[in-house]
C-alpha positions in Angstrom: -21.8 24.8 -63.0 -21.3 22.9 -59.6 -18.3 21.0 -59.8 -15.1 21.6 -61.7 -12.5 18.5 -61.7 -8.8 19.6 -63.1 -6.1 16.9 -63.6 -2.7 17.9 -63.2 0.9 17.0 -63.6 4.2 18.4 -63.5 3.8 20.4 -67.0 3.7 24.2 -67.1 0.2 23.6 -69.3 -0.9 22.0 -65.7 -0.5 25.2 -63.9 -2.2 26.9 -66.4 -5.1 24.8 -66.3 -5.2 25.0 -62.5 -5.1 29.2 -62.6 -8.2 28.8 -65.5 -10.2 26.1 -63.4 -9.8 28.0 -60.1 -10.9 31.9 -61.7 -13.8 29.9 -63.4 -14.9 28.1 -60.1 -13.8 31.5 -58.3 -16.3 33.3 -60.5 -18.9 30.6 -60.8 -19.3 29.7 -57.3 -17.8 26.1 -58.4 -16.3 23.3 -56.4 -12.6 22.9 -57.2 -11.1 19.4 -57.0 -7.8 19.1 -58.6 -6.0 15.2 -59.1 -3.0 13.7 -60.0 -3.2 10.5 -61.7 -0.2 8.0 -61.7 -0.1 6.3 -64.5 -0.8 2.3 -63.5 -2.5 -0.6 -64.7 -2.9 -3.8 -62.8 -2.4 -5.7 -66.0 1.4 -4.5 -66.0 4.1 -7.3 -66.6 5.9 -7.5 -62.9 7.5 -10.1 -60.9 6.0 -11.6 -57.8 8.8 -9.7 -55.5 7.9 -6.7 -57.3 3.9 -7.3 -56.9 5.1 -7.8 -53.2 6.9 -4.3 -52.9 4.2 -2.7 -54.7 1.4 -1.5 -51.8 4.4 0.1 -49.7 6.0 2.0 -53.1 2.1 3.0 -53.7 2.0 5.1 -50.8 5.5 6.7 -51.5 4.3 7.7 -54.9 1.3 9.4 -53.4 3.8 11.1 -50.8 5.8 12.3 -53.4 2.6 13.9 -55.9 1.3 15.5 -52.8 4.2 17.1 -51.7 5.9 17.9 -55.3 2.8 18.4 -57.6 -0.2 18.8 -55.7 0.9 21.6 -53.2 2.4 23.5 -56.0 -1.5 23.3 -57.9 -3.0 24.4 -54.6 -0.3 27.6 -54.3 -1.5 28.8 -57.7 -5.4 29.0 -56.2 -4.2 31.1 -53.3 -5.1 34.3 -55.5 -8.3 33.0 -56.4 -11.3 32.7 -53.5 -11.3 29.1 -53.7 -10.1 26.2 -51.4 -10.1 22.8 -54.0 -10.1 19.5 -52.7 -7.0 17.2 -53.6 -6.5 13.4 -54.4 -3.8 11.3 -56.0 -4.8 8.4 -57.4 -3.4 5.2 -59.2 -4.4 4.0 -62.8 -5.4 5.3 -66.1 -5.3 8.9 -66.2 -8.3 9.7 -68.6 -10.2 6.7 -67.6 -10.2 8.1 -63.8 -10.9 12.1 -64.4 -14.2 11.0 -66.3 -14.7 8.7 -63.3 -14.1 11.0 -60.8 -15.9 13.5 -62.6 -19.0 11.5 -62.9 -18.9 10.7 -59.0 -19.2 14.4 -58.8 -21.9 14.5 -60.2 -20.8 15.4 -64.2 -17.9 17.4 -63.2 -16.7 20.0 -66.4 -12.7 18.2 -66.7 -10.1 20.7 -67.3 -6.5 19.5 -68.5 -3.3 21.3 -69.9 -3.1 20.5 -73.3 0.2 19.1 -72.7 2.7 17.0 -70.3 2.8 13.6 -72.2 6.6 12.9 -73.8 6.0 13.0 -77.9 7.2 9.5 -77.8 4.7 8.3 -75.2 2.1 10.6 -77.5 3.0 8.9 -80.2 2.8 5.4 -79.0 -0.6 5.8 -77.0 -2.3 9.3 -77.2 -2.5 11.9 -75.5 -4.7 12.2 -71.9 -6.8 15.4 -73.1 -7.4 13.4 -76.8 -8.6 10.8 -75.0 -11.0 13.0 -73.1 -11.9 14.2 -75.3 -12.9 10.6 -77.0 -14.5 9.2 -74.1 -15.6 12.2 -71.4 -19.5 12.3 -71.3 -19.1 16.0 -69.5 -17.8 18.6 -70.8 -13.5 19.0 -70.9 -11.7 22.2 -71.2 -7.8 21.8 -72.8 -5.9 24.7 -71.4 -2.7 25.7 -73.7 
């Protein structure tokens, strides 16, 4: 196994996934690179002044996942002898990890099995069912 690419959020199922991904790649000898997707499409209904504001409240979102959810991941690999690469990213959540994975070069995808609201669930799936669905590498759903 070469590359290991574990998508986070703010969920306790998250963390977990980040403490199995980072023993496994600890053990393995794997890359680590853990991501936070927020959710956007381009094909969102916004006004023109909004489209406008958009690019500066882009890099305040990525300010804010760095500092509140991806340097919380990166504290729960300090026990583990492993130093993971970090990105935030806008867009489709499971669309991008099986992207980003296959950049990598077929990157296993590990996910908490949870973090989705039951009514967003409901309405369009789950990010690990849709991983599931569409990943051509392998995915690991952490509980």
């Amino acid at each position: 196994m070469s590359s290991l690419l574990v998508g986070i959020d703010r969920s306790t199922s998250s963390r977990r996934a980040v403490a199995f991904a980072a023993q496994l790649a600890s053990e393995s000898g794997a890359t680590l690179h853990i991501v936070h997707v927020i959710p956007w499409s381009p094909y969102s209904f916004t006004t023109p002044s909004e489209n406008d504001q958009r690019g500066a409240s882009k890099h305040e979102e990525i300010a804010t996942a760095e500092e509140q959810i991806i340097l919380p991941a990166v504290a729960v690999t300090a026990e583990f002898s492993v130093t993971p690469t970090t990105s935030v990213v806008h867009g489709s959540p499971a669309e991008l990890l099986v992207s980003i994975a296959a950049h990598l070069g077929g990157a296993h995808i590990v996910v908490g099995r949870t973090g989705d609201s039951r009514l967003k669930q409901a309405l369009f799936g789950s990010t690990p069912v849709r991983l599931i669905q569409i990943a051509k590498t392998p995915v690991t759903v952490v509980p």
